[in-house]
Every structure is written in C-alpha cells, then in structure tokens.
N, C-alpha and C positions, 0 to 999 in steps of 0.2 A: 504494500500500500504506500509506504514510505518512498520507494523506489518511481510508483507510475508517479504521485505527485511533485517530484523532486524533478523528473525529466516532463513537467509541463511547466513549474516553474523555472528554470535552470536547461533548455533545448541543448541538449549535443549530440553528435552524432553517435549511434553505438548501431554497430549491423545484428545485434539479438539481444534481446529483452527476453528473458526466461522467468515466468513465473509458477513458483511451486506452491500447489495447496492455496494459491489465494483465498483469501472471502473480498475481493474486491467487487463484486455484486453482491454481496447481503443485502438485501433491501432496510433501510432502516437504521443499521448501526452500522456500515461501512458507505455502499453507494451513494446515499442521500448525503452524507457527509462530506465527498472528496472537496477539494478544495484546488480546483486549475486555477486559481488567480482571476481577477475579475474579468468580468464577462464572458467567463470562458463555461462556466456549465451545459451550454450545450452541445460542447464537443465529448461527455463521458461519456466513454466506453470508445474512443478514438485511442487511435494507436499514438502514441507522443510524439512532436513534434522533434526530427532527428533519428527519430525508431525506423531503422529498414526492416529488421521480421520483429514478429512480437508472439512467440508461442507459450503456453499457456498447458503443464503436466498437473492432474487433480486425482489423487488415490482414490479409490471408490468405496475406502472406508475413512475418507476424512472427514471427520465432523468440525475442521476449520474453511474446508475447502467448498463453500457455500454460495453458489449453487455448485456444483460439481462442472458442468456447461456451459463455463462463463462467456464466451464468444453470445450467448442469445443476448446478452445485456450489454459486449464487448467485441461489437462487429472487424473492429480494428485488429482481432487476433488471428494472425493467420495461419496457425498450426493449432489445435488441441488434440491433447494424448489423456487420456483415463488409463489409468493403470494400478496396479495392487502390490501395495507394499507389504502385505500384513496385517495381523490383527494390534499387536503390542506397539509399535513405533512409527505409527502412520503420516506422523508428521514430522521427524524426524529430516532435514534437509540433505543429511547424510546418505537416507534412502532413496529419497528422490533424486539423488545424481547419480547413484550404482543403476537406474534402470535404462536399456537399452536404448529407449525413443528419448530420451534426454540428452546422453552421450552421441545418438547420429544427428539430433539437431544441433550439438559444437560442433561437430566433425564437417557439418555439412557447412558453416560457417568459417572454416579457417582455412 
C-alpha cells in the first residue's frame, strides 16, 4: 500500500511493480483511503505513473490479500497469479518469492 502511494506521489520509472498478498482493494479500510495527492482519486486502481508492468501474486488462503482478484478494482495490473502457499505462513513474503510465477515474472524482467 505504502509502495503504490509513494510511486503516485514521488513518479519514477521502475519496469515491475510486484505486489504480494495486497489488500489494496478492501473496500473501506484500504481502497477508500488511498491517498494519490490531490485530484488524483480518480485514477485508483491505475497502474503509477512511471510503472511499465504492475503484477499482482495473492495466496488463496490469504486473509490479508482482500479481495484475492484485485485487477477487478485494479484494471492497471497487468499480470495476476493466485497461488498457494500453505496453510501456516500465508503471508509470509518469504513465501511469496520461492513460488514459481513470481520468480518468471523477475526473470522475465531483466
């Protein structure tokens, strides 16, 4: 969350934006709250300005990663990957870099 508002305030260029387990659409305690700087609100859920890919990995037992589908609220993403870490360390950042569709989206980047 920290990261998409930071690259609307602060534009640089970065060729991949990887978000794991977001809740950047919770309706309510996250979406309603972002904060692009003014007048910008009706660019959420656009990909940042300087973002060339913006992919988006969400475990399908994350109870942070809310909605799971965030591209429906987050048209700007142009990759999502659902995938299963486990039952104990679902959100664990650790896990989300060992899995394979995370690793070929660097790879596919450098």
């Amino acid at each position: 969350m920290v990261a998409y508002e930071a690259l609307w305030h602060q534009p640089t260029e970065l060729d991949l934006f990887i978000t794991l387990g977001s809740p950047l659409g919770l309706p309510g305690a996250v979406y309603d709250r972002l904060s692009l700087g003014e007048g910008n609100d009706a660019r959420k859920g656009e990909r940042p300005p300087g973002v060339r890919r913006w992919v988006n990995v969400a475990d399908i037992g994350d109870i942070v990663a809310i909605p799971r589908d965030l591209p429906t609220c987050f048209p700007g993403i142009d990759a999502h990957h659902e995938v299963s870490l486990g039952l104990v360390a679902s959100h664990k950042a650790t896990r989300y870099l060992g899995v394979p569709e995370v690793a070929a989206e660097v790879a596919a980047c450098v």
